[in-house]
N, C-alpha and C positions, 0 to 999 in steps of 0.2 A: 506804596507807603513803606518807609525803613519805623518798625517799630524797634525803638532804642534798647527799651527797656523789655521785650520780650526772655520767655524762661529758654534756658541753653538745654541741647540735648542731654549731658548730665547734668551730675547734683554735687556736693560738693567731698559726698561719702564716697563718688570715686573723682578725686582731684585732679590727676592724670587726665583723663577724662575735661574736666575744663577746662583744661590749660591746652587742649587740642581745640576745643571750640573756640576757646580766643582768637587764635592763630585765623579761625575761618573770618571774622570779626576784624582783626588787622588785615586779609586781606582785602574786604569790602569795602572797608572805609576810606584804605589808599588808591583803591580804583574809583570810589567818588571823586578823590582828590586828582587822581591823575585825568580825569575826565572830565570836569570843570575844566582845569584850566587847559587841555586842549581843546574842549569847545571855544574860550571866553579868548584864548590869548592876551590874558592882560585887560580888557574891554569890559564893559558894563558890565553886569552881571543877573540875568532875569529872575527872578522871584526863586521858583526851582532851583536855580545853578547855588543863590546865596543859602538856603535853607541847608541844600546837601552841603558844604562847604561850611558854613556851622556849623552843623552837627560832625562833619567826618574828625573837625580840629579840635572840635570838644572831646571828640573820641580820643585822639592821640595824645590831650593834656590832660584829663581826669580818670583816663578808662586803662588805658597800656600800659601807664606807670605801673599801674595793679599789678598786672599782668608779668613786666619786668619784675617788680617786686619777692610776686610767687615763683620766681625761677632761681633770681639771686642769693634770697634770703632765706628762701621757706626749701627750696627742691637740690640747687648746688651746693647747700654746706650741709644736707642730711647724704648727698652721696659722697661729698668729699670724706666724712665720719666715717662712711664702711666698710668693713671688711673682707666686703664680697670678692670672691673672688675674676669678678668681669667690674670690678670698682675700676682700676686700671685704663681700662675702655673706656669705661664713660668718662672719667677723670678728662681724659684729648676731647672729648665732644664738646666737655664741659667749658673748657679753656677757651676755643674755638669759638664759644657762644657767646661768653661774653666778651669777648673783644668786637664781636657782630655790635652786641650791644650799644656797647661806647659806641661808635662809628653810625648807628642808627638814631643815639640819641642827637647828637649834633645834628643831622640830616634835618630833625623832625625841631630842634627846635630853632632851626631857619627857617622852615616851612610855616611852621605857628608864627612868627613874628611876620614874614608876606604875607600869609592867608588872612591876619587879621588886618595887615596896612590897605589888601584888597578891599574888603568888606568895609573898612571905618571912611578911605578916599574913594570906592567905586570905581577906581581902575587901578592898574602895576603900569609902570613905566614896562618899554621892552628891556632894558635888562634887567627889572626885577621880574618879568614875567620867565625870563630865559632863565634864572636861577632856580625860580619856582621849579618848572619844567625839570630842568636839570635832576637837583633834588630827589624829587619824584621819583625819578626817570631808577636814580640812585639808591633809593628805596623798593622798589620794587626790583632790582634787577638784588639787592640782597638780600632780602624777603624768599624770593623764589630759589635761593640756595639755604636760607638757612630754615626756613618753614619747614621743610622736605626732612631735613636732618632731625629736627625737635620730634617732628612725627613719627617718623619711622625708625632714626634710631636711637634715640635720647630716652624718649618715653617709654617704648620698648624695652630698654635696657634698665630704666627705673621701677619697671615693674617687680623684673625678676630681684632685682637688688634690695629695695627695699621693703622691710617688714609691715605686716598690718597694722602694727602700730605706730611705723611710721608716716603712713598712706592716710593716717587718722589725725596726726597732727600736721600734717601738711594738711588736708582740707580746713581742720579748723582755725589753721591763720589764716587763709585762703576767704575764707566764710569771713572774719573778722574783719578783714582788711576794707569789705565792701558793706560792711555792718550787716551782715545776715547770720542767721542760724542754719548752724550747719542738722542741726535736726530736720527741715523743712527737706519737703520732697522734690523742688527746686530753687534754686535761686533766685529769687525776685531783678536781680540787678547783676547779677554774673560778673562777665567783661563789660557791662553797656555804663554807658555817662548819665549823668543827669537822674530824673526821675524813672520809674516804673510807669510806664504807657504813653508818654511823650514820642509821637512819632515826628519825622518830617519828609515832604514831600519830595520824590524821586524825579527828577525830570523825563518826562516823556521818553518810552523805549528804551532805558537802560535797566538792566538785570542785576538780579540784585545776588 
């Protein structure tokens, strides 16, 4: 079972901290995605395969905007402000990311428009099944260069840079964005879509 709305390792008193869990969250859901449609090929699709493939597109249209959101809004214009002296540094990480961005949002919303013509017709013709693919294929291969960097050097470098009281109002738009209190000792709803405890079924033998 993919429970959606399960609590993230942190909380949102260390923000840093969720914005690495998401990243675990993005990649689960695009290996749902990439995993349906290399089982289905475009083909029917069994009970399992549609369930994950709703939820993995619900993830990428209601859950990662978030996600985007706390890095655009909330995390690159509090280090673009500072004066640290490794601001510099991150400033090139920072650039670099979002241009990942732009190029991932398009990726993602060709993906949403076949994933849902799959589910609504019950099959992709072959070349919208080879776009899907494609896609995918295109996402994950920038995902796995830019995940790497947020984690290790981005975040890293955020720590030291920013103040505690910065680290406080980043959680708390963070918190807001997904309507929770950042007082709580987790998140009810973190990175996940939809409700709190809404799970859906995994098809046989994939890992989550």
């Amino acid at each position: 079972m993919i429970q959606i709305g399960a609590a993230l390792a942190h909380d949102f008193s260390n923000p840093l901290g969720v914005m690495s869990d998401c990243h675990r969250r993005i990649e689960h859901f695009l290996h749902l995605l990439i995993t349906v449609t290399a089982q289905a090929r475009g083909g029917a699709l069994s009970a399992e395969q549609r369930d994950a493939m709703e939820v993995a597109l619900r993830y990428f249209e209601e859950a990662e905007p978030k996600h985007t959101a706390d890095e655009e809004e909330s995390l690159f214009p509090r280090l673009r402000a500072s004066q640290h002296s490794r601001t510099p540094e991150a400033l090139a990480i920072v650039d670099a990311l979002a241009e990942d961005h732009e190029v991932a949002q398009a990726h993602h919303a060709r993906v949403s428009i076949l994933g849902h013509r799959w589910l609504a017709e019950g099959r992709l013709s072959a070349a919208a099944a080879h776009e899907l693919a494609t896609r995918l294929d295109a996402l994950a291969t920038l995902y796995r260069r830019h995940i790497p960097v947020e984690d290790g050097e981005l975040l890293p470098l955020a720590r030291s840079i920013l103040s505690a009281e910065d680290i406080a109002a980043l959680g708390g738009e963070m918190a807001a964005r997904r309507g929770s209190d950042i007082t709580r000792s987790q998140p009810s709803v973190g990175c996940a879509c939809g409700k709190a405890g809404h799970a859906a079924r995994q098809p046989s033998g994939w890992s989550t």
